[in-house]
Backbone bond lengths (Angstrom), bond angles and torsions (degrees), N, CA, C in turn:
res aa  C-N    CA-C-N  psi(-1)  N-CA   C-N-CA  omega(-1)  CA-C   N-CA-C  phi
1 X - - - 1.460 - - 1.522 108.52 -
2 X 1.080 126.58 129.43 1.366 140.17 169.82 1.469 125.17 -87.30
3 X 1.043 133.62 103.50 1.779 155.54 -144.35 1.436 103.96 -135.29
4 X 1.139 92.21 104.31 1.744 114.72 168.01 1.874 120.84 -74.83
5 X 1.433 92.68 95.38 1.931 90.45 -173.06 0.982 130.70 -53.72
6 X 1.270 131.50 -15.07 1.356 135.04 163.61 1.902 117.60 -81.35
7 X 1.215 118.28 -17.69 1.298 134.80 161.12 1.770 118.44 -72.67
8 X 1.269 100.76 -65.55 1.496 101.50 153.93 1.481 137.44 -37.87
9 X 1.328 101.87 -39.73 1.614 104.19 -169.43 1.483 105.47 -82.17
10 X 1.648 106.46 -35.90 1.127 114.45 177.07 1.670 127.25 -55.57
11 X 1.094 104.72 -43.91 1.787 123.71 159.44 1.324 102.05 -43.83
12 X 1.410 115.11 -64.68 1.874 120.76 -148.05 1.403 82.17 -78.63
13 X 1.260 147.48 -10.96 1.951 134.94 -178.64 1.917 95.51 -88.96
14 X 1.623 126.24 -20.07 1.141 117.17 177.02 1.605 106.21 -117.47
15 X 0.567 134.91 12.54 1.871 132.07 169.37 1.536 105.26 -162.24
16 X 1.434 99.15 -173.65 1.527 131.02 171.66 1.441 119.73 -94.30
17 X 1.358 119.23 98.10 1.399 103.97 -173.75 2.089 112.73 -132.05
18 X 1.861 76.57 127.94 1.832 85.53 -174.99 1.734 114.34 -51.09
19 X 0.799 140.91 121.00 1.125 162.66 -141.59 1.797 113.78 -121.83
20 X 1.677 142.53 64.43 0.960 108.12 -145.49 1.806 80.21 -105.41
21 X 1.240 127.38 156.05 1.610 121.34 179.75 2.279 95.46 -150.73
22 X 1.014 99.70 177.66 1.378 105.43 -168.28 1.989 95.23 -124.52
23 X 1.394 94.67 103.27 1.536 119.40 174.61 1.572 92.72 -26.20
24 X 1.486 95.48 161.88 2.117 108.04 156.41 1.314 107.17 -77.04
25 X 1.471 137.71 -1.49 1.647 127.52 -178.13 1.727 93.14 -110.20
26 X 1.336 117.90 -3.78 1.629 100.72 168.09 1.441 101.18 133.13
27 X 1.646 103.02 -66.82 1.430 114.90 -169.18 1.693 108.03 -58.50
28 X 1.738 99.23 159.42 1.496 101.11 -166.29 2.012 93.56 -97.93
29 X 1.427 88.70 -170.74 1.638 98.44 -168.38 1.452 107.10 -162.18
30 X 1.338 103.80 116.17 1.560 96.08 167.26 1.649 114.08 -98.90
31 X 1.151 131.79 164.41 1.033 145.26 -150.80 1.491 122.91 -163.38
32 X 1.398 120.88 119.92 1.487 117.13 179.86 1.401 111.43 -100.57
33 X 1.715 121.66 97.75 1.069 98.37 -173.45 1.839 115.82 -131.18
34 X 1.172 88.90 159.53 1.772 81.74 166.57 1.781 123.24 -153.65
35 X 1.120 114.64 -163.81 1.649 126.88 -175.73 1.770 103.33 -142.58
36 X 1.192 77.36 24.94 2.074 78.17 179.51 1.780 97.97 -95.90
37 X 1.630 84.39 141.64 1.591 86.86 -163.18 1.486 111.92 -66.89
38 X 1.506 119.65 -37.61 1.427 136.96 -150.85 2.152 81.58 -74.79
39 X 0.863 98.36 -44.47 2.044 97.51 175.30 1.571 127.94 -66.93
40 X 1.473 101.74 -15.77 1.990 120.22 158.93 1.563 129.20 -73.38
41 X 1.197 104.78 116.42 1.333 114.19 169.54 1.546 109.92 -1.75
42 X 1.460 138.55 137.01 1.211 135.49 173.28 1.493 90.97 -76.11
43 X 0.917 140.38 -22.60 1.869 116.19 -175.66 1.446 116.66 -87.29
44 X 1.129 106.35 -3.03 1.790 116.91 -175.46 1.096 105.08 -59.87
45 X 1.845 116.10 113.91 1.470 107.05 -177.05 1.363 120.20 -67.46
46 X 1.303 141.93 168.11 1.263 139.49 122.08 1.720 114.80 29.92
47 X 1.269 93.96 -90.37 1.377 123.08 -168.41 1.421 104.54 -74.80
48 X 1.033 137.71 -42.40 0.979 132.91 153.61 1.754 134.59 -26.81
49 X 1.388 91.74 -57.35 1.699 115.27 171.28 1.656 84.19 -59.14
50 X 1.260 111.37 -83.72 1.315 115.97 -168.55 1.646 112.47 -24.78
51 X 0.791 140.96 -41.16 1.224 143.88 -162.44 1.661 107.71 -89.72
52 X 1.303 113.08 -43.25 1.812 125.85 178.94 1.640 90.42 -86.82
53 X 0.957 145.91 -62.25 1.158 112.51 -155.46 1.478 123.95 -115.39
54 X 1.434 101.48 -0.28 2.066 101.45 -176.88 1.469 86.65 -114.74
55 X 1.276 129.64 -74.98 1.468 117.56 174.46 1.214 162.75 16.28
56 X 1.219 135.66 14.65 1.411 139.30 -158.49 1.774 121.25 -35.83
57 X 1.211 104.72 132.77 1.945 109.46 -167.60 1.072 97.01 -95.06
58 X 1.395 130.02 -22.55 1.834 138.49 -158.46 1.215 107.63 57.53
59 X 1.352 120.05 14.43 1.262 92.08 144.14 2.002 118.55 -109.93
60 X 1.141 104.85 138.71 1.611 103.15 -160.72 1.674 98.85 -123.46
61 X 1.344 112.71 33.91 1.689 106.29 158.79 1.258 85.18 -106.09
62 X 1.080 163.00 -22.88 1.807 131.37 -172.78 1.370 100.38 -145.51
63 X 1.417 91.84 128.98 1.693 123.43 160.54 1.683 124.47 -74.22
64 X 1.527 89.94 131.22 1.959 86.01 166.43 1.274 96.28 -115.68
65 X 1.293 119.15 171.74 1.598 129.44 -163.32 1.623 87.04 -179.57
66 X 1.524 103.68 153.47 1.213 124.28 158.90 2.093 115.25 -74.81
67 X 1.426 99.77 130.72 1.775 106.96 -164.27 1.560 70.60 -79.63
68 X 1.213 132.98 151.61 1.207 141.13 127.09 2.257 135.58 -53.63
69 X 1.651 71.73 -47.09 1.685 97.50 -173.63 2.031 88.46 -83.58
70 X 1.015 132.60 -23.24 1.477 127.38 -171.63 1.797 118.97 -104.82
71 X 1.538 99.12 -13.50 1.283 141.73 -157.72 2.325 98.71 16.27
72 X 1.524 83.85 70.42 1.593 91.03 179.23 1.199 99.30 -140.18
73 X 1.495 118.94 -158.63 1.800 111.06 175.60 1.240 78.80 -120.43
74 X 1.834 110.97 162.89 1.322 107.82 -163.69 2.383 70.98 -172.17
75 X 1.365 87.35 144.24 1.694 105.35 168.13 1.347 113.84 -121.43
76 X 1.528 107.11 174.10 1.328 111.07 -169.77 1.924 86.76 -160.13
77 X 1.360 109.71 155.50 1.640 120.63 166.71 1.266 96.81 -82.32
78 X 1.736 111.33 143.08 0.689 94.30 159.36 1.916 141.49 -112.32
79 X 1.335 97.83 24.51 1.415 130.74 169.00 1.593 88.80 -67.50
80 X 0.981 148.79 -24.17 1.596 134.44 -177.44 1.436 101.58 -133.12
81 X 1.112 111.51 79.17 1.414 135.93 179.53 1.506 102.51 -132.03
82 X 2.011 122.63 106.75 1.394 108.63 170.49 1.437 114.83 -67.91
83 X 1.156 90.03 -59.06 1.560 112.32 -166.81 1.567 124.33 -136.20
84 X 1.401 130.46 143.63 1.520 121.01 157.98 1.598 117.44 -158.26
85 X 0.987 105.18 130.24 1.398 141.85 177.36 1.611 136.91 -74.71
86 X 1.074 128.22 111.99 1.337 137.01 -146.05 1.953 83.35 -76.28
87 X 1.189 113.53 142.15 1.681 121.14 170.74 1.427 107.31 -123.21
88 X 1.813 105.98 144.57 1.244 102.81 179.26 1.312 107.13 -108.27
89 X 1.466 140.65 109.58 1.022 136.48 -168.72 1.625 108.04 -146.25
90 X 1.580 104.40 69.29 1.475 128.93 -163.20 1.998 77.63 -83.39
């Protein structure tokens, strides 16, 4: 599947989205993740947010996102991205 990072990120800053991608040791991984603020740590500064989720690093093969299920920040390539799915978890 082919995943446009600036499309992606944009999603994960407005919802929750399952995320399934294939680890660097092979095995696959699903993942609930997002960049929606109301789903971030209440201590996450400002700048902080600013930096994880509006920010661009230039580099655009790997994503960080907040794990939901790990509740840490956690990345993934996104050249090994199967699939992901918009979640409704109002």
């Amino acid at each position: 599947m082919l995943v446009d990072y600036d499309d992606l990120r944009s999603t994960l800053r407005e919802n929750v989205v399952e995320v399934i991608f294939t680890k660097l040791d092979g095995t696959n991984r699903r993942m609930k993740a997002t960049l929606k603020r109301s789903f971030l740590p209440a201590h996450l500064t400002n700048e902080e947010y600013k930096r994880a989720a509006v920010e661009s690093t230039g580099d655009k093969d790997t994503l960080t996102v907040w794990d939901l299920g790990k509740k840490d920040w956690r990345s993934f390539r996104i050249d090994r991205v199967i699939s992901t799915q918009v979640l409704d978890l109002l």
